[in-house]
C-alpha positions as CSV (number, residue, x, y, z in Angstrom):
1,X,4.4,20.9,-53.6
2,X,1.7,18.8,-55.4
3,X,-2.2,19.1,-55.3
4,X,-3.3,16.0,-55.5
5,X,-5.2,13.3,-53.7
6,X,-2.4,11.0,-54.4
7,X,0.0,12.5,-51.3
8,X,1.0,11.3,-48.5
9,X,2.6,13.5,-46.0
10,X,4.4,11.8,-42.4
11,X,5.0,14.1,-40.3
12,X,7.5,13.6,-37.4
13,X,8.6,15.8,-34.4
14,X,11.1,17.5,-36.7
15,X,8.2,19.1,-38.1
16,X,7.2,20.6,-35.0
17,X,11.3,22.0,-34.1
18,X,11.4,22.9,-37.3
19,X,8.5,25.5,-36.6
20,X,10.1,26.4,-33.5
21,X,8.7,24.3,-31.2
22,X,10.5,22.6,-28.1
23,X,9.4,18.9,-28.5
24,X,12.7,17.2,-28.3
25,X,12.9,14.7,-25.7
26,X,15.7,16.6,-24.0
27,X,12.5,19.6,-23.9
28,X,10.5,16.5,-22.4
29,X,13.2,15.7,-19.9
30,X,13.4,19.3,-18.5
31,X,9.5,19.1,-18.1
32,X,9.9,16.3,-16.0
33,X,12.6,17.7,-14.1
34,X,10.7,20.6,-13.2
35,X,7.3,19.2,-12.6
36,X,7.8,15.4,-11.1
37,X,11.1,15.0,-9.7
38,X,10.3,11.5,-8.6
39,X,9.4,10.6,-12.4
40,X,12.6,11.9,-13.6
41,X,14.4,9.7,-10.6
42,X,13.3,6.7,-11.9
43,X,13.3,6.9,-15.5
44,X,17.1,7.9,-14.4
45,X,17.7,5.0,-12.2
46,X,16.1,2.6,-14.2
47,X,17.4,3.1,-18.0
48,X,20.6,3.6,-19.4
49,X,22.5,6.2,-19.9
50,X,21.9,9.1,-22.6
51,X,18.0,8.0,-22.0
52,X,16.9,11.1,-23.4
53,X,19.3,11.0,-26.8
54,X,16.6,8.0,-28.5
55,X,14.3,7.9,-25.6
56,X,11.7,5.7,-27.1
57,X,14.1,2.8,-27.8
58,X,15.6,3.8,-24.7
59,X,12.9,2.9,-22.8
60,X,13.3,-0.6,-23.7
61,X,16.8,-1.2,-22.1
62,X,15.2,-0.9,-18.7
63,X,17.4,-2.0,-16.3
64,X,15.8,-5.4,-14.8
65,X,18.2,-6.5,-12.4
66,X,17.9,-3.1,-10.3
67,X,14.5,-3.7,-10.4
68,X,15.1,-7.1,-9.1
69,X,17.7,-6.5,-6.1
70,X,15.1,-3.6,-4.8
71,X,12.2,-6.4,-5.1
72,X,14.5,-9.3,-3.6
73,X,14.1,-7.9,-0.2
74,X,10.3,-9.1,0.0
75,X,12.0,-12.4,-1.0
76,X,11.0,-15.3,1.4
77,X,14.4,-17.2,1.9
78,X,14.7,-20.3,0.8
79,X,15.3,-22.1,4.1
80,X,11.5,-21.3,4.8
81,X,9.4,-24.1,4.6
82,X,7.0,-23.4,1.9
83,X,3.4,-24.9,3.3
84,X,4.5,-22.2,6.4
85,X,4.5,-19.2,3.5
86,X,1.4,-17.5,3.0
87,X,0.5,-16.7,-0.3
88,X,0.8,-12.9,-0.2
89,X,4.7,-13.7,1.5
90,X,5.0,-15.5,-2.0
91,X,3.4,-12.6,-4.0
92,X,4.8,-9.7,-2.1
93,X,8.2,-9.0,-4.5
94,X,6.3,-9.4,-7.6
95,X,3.4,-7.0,-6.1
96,X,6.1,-4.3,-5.3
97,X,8.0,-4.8,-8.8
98,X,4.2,-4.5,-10.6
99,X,4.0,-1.0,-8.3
100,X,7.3,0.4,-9.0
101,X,6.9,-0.8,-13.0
102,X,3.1,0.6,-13.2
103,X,3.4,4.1,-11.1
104,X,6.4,4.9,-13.2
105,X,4.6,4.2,-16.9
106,X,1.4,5.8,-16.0
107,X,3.1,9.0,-14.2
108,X,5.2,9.0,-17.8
109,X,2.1,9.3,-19.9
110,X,0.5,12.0,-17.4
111,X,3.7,14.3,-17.6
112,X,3.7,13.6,-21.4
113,X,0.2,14.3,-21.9
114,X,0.4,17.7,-19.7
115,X,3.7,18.6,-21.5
116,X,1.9,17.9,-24.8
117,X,-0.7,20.2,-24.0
118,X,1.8,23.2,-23.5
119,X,3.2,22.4,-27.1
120,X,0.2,22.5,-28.6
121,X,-0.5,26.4,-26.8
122,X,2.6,27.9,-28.4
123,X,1.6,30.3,-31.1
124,X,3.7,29.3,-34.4
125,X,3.4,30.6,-37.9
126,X,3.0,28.5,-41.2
127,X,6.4,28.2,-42.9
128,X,5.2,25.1,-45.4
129,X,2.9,24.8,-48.6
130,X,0.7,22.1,-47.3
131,X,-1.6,20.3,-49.8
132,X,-5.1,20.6,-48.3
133,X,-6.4,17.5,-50.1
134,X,-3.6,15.2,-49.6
135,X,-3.4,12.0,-46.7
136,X,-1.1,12.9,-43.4
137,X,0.1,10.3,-40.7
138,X,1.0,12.2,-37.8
139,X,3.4,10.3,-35.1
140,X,3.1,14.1,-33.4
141,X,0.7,14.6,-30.4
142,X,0.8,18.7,-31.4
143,X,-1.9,20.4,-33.6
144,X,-0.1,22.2,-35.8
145,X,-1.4,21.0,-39.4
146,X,-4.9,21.7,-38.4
147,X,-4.0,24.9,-36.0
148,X,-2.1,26.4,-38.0
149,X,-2.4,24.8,-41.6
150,X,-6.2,24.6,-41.3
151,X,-5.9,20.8,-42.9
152,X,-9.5,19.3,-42.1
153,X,-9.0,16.6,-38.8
154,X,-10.5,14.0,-41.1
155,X,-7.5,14.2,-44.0
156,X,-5.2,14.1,-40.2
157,X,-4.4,10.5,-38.4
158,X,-2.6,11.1,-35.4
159,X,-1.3,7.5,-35.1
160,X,-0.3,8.3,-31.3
161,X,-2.6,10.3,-29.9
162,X,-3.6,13.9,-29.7
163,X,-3.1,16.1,-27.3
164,X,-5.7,19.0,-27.0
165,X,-9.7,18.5,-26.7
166,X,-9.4,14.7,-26.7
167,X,-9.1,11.8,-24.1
168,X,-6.7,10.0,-25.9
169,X,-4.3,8.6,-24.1
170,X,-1.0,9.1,-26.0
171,X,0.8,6.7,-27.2
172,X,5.2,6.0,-26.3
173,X,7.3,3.1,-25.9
174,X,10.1,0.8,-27.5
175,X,9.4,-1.5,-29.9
176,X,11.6,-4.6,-29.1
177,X,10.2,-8.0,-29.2
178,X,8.0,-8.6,-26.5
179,X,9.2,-12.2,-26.3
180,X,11.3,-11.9,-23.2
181,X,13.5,-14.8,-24.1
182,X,15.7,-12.1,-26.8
183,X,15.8,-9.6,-23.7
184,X,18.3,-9.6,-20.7
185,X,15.7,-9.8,-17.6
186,X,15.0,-13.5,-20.0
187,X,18.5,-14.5,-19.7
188,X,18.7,-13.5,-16.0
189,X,15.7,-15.4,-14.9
190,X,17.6,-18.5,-14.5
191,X,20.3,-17.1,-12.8
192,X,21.4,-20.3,-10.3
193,X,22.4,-17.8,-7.4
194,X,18.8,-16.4,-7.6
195,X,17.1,-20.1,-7.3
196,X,19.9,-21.1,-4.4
197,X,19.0,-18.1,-2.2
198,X,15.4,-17.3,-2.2
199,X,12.2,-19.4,-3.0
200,X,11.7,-20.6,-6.5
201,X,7.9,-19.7,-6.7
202,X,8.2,-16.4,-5.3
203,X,11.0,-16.0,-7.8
204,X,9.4,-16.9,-10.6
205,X,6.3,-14.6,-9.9
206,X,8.7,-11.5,-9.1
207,X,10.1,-12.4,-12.8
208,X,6.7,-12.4,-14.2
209,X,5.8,-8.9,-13.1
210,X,9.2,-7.4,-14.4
211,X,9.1,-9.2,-17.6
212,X,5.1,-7.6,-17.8
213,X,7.3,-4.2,-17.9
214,X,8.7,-4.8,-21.2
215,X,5.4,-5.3,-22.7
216,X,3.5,-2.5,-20.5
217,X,6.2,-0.2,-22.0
218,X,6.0,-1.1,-25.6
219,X,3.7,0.6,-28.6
220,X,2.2,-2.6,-29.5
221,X,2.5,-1.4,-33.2
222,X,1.1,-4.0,-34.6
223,X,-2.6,-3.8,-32.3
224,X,-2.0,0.2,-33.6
225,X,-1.8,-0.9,-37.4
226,X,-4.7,-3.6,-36.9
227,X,-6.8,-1.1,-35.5
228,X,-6.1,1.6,-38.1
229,X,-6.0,-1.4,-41.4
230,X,-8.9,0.5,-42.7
231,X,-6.7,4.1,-43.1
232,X,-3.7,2.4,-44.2
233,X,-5.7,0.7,-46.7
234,X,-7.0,3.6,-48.1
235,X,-3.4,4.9,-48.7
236,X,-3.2,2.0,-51.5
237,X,-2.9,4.6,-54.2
238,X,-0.5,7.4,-53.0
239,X,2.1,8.1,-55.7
240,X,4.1,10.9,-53.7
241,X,5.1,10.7,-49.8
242,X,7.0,13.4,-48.4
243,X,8.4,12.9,-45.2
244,X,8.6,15.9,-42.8
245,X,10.6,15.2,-39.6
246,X,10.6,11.5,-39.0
247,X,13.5,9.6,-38.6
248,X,12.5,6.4,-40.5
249,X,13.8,4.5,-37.5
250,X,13.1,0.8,-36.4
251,X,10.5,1.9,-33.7
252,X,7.9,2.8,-36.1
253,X,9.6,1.0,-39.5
254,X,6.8,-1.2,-39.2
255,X,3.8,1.5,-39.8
256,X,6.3,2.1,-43.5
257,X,6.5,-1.5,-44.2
258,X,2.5,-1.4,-44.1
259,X,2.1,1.5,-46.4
260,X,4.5,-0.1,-48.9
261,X,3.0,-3.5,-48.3
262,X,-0.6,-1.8,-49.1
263,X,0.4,0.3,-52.3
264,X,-1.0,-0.7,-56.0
265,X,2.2,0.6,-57.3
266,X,5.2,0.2,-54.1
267,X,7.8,0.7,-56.6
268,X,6.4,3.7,-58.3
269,X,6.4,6.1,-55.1
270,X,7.9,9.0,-55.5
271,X,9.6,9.5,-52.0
272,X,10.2,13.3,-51.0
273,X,12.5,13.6,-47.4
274,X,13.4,16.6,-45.5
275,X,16.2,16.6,-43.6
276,X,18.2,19.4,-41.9
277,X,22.1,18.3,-41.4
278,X,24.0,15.9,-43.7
279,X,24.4,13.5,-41.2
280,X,21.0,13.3,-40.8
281,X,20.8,12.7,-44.6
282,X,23.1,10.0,-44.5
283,X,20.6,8.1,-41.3
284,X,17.6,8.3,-43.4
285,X,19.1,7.3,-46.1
286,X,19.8,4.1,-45.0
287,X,16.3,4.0,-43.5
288,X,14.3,4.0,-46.2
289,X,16.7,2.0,-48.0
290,X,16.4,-0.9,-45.2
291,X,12.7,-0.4,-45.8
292,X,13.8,-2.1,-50.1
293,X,13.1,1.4,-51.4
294,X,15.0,1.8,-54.1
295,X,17.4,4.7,-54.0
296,X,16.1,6.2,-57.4
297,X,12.7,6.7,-56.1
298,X,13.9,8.6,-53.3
299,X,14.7,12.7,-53.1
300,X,16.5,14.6,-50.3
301,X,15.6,18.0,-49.7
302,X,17.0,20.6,-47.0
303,X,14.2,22.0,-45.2
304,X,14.6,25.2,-46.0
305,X,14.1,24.1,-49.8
306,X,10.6,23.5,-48.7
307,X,10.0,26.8,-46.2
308,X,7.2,29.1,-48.4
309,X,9.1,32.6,-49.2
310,X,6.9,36.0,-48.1
């Protein structure tokens, strides 16, 4: 691999299984499983099914109308006469649907934070030439590249949060649009059975708290990029990117668009991607090509092209 200042590596959990780790989510699931069975209930009850397959995005298809029917028996009827309703007879749905929504997120990022810490105590060996001066955006929460590659923390952002010796809190979520009219809890809101059986203020404020969920779930990528527009402007120069286990996917597309957006030369980069199946060859292909990279700037290596021989 290159020694130059000009490279930019992005490393993705495929990095981390590739070096034997067990980070996959179905790794995360069994954590949970194991260590908060009432966690792993409701992140069961409440999203689709094959959660754990894409779990990030996965996270955004949270079933709203369960939430809803459990919340709807705190529901004052609409026969009562509303100046009789006291405020917190009003409130009381929304206040249990804000419960259900926040103990679930914030026991999520406990367990991940706890599992994350395990991850980072498994004893791996270096199977990569790293480049010791280059850039590296890290969507891992592990320590690998400066455990075990002994790349200086200031050449490493860990865009989501790191997960030994620090009070981050990590960052997970979808990244659909938090304007709830595009989502389904949107389209259910004005359901007219709802509005015909129970009262429409108490209604509306029960909708309130589960559309908050959506958002309370999400990355907010673009307060992330905002916060980091420094780092990725300092990545204006990078002529080489090599991408080592991240999927390219629509849930963090947008921290790619902003490196492109940033670079002196965007049609110049010399993209270099790892990938480990041809399947998975064909997926980031069409990635980085939904990104308006063109095809010719782009190389595909297996990963064991890349693994340093002893």
């Amino acid at each position: 691999m290159l020694k130059y200042d000009n490279v930019l590596y992005i490393i993705g959990n495929g990095f981390d299984l590739f070096h034997g780790l067990k980070s996959s989510y179905y790794d995360f699931r069994d954590y949970i499983k194991k260590t908060n069975w009432d966690l792993f209930q409701r992140l069961e009850v409440y999203h689709t099914d094959y959660l754990w397959n894409d779990f990030e995005r996965k996270l955004g298809q949270f079933n709203s109308n369960l939430l809803f029917e459990a919340s709807s028996i705190f529901l004052p009827d609409i026969k009562e006469d509303f100046e009789d309703l006291q405020m917190s007879q009003i409130y009381l749905a929304g206040d249990f649907a804000a419960g259900e929504s926040y103990e679930m997120l914030s026991e999520l990022k406990k367990s991940l934070k706890k599992w994350a810490e395990t991850l980072c105590n498994t004893k791996v060996e270096a199977l990569l030439g790293l480049d010791d001066y280059a850039h590296y955006l890290s969507f891992n929460y592990t320590n690998l590249l400066s455990k075990v590659y002994g790349i200086e923390n200031e050449r490493i952002n860990q865009i989501h949060g790191r997960c030994m010796g620090y009070k981050d809190e990590l960052i997970i979520g979808h990244s659909i649009d938090e304007d709830l009219s595009t989502n389904e809890h949107s389209r259910n809101r004005f359901h007219p059975k709802r509005k015909q059986r129970y009262n429409f203020e108490a209604v509306e404020n029960l909708h309130e708290k589960i559309g908050e969920h959506f958002s309370d779930s999400s990355k907010k990528s673009s307060e992330i990029i905002r916060a980091n527009s420094s780092y990725f402007q300092s990545l204006n120069d990078v002529e080489y990117i090599y991408i080592l286990g991240h999927s390219i996917s629509d849930v963090d597309a947008c921290y790619y668009e902003k490196i492109i957006e940033v670079n002196n030369n965007r049609d110049k980069i010399n993209w270099i991607i790892a990938f480990r199946k041809e399947e998975d060859k064909i997926t980031l292909k069409d990635n980085i090509q939904n990104l308006g990279v063109s095809s010719n700037q782009v190389t595909f290596k297996f990963w064991e092209e890349l693994r340093v021989r002893s």
